[in-house]
C-alpha positions as CSV (number, residue, x, y, z in Angstrom):
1,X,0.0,0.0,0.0
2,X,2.7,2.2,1.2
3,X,4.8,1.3,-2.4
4,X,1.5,2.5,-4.2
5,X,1.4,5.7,-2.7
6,X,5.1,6.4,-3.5
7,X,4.2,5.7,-7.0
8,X,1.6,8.0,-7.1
9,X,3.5,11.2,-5.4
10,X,6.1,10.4,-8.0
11,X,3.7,10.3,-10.9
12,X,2.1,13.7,-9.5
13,X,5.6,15.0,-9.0
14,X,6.8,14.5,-12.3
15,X,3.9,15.9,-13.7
16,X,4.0,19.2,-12.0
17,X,7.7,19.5,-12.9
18,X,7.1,18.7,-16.4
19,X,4.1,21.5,-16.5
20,X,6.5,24.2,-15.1
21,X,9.1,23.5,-17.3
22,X,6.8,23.4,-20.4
23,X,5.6,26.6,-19.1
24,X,8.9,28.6,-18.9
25,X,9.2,27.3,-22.3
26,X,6.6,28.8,-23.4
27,X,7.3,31.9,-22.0
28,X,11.1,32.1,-23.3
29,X,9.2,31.4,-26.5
30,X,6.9,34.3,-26.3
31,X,9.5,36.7,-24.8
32,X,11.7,37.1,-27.8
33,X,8.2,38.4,-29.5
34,X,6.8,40.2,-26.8
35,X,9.8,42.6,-25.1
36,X,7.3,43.8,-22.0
37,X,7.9,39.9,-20.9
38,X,11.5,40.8,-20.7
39,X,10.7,43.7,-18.3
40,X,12.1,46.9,-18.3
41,X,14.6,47.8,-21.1
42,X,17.3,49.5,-18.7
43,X,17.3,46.1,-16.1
44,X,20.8,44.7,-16.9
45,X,22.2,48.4,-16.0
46,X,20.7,48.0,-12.4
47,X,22.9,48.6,-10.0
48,X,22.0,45.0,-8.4
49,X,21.9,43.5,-12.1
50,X,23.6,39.9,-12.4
51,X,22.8,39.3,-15.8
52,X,24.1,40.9,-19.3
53,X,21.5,40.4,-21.9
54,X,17.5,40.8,-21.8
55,X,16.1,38.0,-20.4
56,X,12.5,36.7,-19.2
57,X,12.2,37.4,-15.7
58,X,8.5,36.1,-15.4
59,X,9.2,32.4,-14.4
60,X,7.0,32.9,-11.7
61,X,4.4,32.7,-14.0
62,X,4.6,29.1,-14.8
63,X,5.4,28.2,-11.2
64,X,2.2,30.1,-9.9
65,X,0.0,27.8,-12.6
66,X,1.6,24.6,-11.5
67,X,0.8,25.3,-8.0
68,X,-2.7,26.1,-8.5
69,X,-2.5,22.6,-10.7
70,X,-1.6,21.2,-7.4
71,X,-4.8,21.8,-5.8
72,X,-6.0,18.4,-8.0
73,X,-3.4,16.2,-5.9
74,X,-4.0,17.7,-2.4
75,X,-6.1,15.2,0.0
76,X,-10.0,15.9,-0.3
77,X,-9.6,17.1,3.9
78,X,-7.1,19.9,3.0
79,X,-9.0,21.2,-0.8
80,X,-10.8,24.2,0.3
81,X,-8.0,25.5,3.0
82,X,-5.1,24.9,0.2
83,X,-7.6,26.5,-2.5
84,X,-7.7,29.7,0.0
85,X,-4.0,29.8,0.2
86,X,-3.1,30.2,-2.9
87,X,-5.6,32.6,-3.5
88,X,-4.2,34.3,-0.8
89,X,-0.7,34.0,-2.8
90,X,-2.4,35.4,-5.5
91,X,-2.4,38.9,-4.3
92,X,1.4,38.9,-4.0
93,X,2.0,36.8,-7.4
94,X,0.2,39.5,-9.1
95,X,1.9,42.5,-7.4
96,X,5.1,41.0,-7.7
97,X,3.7,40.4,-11.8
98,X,2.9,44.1,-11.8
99,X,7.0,44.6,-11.1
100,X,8.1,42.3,-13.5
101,X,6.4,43.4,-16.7
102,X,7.9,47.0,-16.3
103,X,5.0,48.5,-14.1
104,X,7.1,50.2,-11.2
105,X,6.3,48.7,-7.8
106,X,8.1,50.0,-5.0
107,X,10.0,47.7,-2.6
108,X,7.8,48.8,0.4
109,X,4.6,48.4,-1.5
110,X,6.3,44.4,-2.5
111,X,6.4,44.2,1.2
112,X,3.3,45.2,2.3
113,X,1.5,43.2,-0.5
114,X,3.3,40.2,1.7
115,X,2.1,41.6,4.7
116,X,-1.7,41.9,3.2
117,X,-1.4,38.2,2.0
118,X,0.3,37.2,5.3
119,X,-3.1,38.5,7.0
120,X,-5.4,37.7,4.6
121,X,-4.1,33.8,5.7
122,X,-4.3,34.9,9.4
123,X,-7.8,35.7,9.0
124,X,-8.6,32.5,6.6
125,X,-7.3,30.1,9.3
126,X,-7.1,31.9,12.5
127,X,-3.4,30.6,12.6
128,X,0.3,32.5,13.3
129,X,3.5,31.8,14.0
130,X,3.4,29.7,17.1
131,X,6.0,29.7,18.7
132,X,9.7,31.1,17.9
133,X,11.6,28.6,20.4
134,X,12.6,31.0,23.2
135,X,11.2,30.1,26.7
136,X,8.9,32.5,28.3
137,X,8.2,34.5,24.7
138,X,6.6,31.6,23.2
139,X,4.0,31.9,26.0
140,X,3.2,35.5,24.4
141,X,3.0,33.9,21.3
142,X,-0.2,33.1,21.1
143,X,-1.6,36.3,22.0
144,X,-2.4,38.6,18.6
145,X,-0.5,41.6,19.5
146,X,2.5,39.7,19.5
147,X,2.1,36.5,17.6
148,X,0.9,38.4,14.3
149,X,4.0,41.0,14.0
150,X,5.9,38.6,14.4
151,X,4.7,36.2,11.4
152,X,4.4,39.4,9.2
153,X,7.9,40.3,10.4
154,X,9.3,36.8,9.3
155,X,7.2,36.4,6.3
156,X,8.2,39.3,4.8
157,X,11.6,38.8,5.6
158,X,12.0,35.5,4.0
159,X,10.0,36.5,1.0
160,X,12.3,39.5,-0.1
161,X,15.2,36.8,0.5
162,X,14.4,35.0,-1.9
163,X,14.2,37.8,-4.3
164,X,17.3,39.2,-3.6
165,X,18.8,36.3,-4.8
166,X,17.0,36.0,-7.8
167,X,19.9,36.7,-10.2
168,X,22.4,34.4,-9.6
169,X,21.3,31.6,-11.8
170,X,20.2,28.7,-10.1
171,X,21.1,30.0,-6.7
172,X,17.3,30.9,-5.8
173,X,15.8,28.0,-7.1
174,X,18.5,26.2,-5.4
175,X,17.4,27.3,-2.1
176,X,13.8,27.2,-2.4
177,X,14.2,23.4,-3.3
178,X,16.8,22.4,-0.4
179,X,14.5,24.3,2.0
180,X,11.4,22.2,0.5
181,X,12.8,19.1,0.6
182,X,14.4,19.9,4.1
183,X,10.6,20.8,5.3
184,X,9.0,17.6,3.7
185,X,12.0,15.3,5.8
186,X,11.0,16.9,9.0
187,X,7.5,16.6,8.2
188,X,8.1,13.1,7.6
189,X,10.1,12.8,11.1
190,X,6.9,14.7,12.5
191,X,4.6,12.6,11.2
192,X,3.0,14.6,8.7
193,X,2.2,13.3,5.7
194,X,0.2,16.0,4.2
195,X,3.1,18.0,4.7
196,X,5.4,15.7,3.2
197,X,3.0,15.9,0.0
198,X,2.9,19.5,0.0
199,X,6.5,20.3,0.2
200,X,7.7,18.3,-2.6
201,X,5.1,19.4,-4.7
202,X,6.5,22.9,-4.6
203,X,10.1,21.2,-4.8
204,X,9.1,19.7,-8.0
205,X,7.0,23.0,-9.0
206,X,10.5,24.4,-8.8
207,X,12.8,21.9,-9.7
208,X,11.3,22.6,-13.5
209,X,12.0,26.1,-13.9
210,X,15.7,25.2,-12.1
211,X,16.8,22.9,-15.7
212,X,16.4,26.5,-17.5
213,X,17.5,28.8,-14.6
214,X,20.4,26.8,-14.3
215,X,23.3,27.1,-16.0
216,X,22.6,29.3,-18.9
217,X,20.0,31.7,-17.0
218,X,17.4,31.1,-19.6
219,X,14.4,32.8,-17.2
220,X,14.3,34.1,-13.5
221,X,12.2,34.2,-10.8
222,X,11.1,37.3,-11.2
223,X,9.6,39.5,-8.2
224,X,6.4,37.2,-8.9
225,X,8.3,34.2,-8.9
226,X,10.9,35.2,-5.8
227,X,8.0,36.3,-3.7
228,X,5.6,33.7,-4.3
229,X,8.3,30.9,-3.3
230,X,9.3,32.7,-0.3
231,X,6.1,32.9,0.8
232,X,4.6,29.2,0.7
233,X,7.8,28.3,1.8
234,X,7.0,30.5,5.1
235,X,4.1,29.4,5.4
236,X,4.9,25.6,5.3
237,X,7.5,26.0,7.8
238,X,5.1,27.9,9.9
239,X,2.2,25.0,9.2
240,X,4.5,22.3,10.7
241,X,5.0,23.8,13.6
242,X,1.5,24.5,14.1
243,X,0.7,20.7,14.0
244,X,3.7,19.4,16.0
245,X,4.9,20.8,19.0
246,X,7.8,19.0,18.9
247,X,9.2,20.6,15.9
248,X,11.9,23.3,16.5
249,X,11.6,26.7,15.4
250,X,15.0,27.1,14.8
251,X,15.2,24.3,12.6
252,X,12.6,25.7,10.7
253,X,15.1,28.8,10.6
254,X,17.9,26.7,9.4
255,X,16.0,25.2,6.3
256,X,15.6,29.3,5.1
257,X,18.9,30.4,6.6
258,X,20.5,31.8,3.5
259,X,17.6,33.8,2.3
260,X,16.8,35.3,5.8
261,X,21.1,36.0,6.8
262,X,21.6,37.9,3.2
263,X,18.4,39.6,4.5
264,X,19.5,40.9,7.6
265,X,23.1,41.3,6.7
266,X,21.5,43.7,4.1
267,X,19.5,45.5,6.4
268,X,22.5,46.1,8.9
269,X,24.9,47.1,5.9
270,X,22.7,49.6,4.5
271,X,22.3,51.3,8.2
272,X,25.5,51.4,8.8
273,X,25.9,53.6,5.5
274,X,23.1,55.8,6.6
275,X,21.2,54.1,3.4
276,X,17.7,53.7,2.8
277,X,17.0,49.8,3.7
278,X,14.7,49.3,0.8
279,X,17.7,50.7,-1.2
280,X,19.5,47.8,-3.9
281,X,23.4,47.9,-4.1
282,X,25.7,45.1,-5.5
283,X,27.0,44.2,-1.6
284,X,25.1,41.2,-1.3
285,X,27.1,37.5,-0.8
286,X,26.2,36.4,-3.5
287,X,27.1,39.8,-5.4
288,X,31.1,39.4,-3.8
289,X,31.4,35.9,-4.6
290,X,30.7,36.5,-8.1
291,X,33.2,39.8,-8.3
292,X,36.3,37.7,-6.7
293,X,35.9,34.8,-9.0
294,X,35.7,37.3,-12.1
295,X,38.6,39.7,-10.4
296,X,40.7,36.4,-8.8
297,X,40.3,33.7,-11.6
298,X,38.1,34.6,-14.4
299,X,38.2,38.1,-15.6
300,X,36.3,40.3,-16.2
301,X,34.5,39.4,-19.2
302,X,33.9,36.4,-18.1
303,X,30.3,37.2,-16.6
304,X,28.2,34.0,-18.3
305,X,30.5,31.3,-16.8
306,X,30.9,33.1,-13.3
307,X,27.2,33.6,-12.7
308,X,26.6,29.7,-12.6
309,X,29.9,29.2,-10.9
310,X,29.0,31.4,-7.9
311,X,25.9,28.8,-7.5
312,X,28.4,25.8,-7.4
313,X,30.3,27.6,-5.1
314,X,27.7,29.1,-2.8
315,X,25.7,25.7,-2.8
316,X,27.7,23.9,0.0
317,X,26.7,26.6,2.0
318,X,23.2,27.0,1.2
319,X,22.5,23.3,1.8
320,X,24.8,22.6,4.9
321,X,22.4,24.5,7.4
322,X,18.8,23.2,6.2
323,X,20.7,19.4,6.5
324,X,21.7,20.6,10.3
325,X,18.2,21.5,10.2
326,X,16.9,18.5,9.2
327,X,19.2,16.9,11.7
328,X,18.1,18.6,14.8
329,X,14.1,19.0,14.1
330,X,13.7,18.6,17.5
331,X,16.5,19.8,19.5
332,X,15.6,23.1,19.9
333,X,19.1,24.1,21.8
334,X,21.1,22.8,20.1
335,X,19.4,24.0,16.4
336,X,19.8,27.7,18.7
337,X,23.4,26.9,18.5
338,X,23.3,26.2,14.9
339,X,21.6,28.8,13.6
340,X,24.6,31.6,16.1
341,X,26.8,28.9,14.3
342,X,25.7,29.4,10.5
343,X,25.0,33.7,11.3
344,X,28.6,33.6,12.8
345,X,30.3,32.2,9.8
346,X,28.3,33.7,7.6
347,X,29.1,37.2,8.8
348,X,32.6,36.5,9.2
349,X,33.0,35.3,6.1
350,X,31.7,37.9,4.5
351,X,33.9,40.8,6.5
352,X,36.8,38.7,5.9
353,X,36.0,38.0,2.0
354,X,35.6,41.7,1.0
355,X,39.3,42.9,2.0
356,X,41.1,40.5,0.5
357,X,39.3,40.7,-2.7
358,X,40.4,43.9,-2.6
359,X,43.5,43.3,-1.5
360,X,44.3,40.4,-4.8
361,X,43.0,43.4,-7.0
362,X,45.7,45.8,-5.9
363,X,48.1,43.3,-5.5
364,X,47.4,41.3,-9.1
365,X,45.2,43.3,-11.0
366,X,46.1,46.9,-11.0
């Protein structure tokens, strides 16, 4: 009975897959005869721009239509709730749209749209963040005034994340499967098999626009895409923990780790620079890696081989803390430890990284 089931996740796995791929096709298709699919004409000369020649950044569009697909393979008990959620999504997919077909969406409207969607779940299911794994707080938790900030706070985070790693090809996608896959293991651990189902659906959702993301950067995310990822990811991570107590929070942390540390590190960058927080720059990890393998070993020209190369790199990293995660699902102090661990290095790392790519410049380059 067990071997049937398999069978039949697979079979509905594959198929999603297949139906976001064919539908980035598609869209790559259309794109070179409709240029608004390609966004803005002055995008590769953004300051945060990864990428040197026009290129779809709707992906999220295929990946939004294979998730609502999904709603065909979801247990008869959980139809109507999942149908609400992704209509829910829906709000931000289409604001996040809005920015990717050229129609100016400020960063602080993108966030609030997450916000809105965050509460328009909160209001559908009467749920929140539960608990955040720190004794005493999480007896505040469930209180409103404290548990719903919270969730919009981490939401939102982990949704603009994701998008700020959108240009790296592969490296997004990367992530967002890792941290599925990590979520469905726990689940499993947990008990939950609805969960298990639901987190490799998206996996396999995004594991089909991944073969053209990655290595050629054939389509992105997009804003759409980035967003919409982010948040189901969120929101699963947020569901397990609802349903067992035994889960750790912080593990739940460490499966997003990367998306939520470039956040932060962002956030505390820009303010130390008296910089708007909203404001894109080309300082994120991602951003350096790529600079000291074109300044250190490539050159400078060499743009199209070191924007999959910073994904081989950065992938080890990415995936280390959601398998720590995975590991310590319910050790709550010692996946504290893990996550101080991972923001440690990743900090350090950084602070260490930027002078001596600067230093090889001077030293080799100039």
């Amino acid at each position: 009975m067990q071997s049937d089931v398999a069978q039949l996740l697979q079979y509905y796995l594959g198929y999603l897959a297949f139906l976001s791929f064919f539908g980035c096709l598609i869209i790559i298709a259309l794109a070179r005869v409709f240029p608004r699919l390609r966004g803005r004409g002055d995008d590769e000369n953004a300051v945060q721009s990864m990428h040197l020649r026009p290129t779809p950044r709707i992906g999220g569009v295929a990946i939004f239509i294979a998730l609502a697909c999904s709603v065909v393979f979801v247990p008869d008990t959980i139809v109507q709730d999942y149908v609400g959620f992704i209509v829910a999504t829906a709000l931000l997919f289409l604001v996040g749209l809005s920015e990717d077909l050229g129609y100016r969406v400020s960063p602080r409207r993108r966030l609030l749209a997450v916000c809105v969607a965050s509460l328009i779940v909160i209001e559908l299911f009467g749920v929140w963040l539960p608990r955040i794994g720190v004794p005493y707080f999480d007896q505040l938790m469930p209180y409103w005034m404290i548990g719903v900030p919270f969730t919009l706070l981490i939401t939102a985070g982990v949704s603009n994340g994701f998008n700020l790693i959108d240009g790296v090809n592969g490296l997004s996608a990367l992530t967002a499967i890792g941290a599925a896959v990590s979520l469905a293991l726990i689940s499993q651990q947990a008990g939950q098999g609805v969960m298990v189902g639901l987190c490799m659906m998206l996996a396999a959702v995004v594991f089909g626009f991944f073969v053209l993301n990655f290595p050629f950067g054939l389509i992105f995310l997009g804003d759409a895409g980035a967003y919409t990822i982010g948040f189901i990811l969120c929101w699963f991570g947020i569901a397990v923990l609802i349903v067992s107590p035994a889960v750790s929070a912080w593990a739940i942390l460490l499966t997003l780790f990367w998306p939520l540390a470039d956040t932060l590190f962002a956030m505390y960058r820009r303010s130390r620079s008296n910089r708007d927080a909203m404001a894109p720059d080309r300082l994120h990890f991602h951003q350096l890696a790529m600079r000291g393998l074109e300044i250190c070993f490539l050159g400078r020209k060499r743009r199209r081989i070191a924007n999959p190369l910073t994904t081989l790199v950065l992938a080890p990293f990415v995936i280390l803390p959601q398998i720590v995660g995975v590991l310590l699902w319910d050790n709550n102090r010692a996946a504290f430890l893990a996550v101080l661990a991972f923001l440690a290095a990743f900090f350090g790392s950084y602070l260490v990284a930027m002078p001596a790519v600067r230093a090889f410049r001077q030293r080799f380059v100039s």
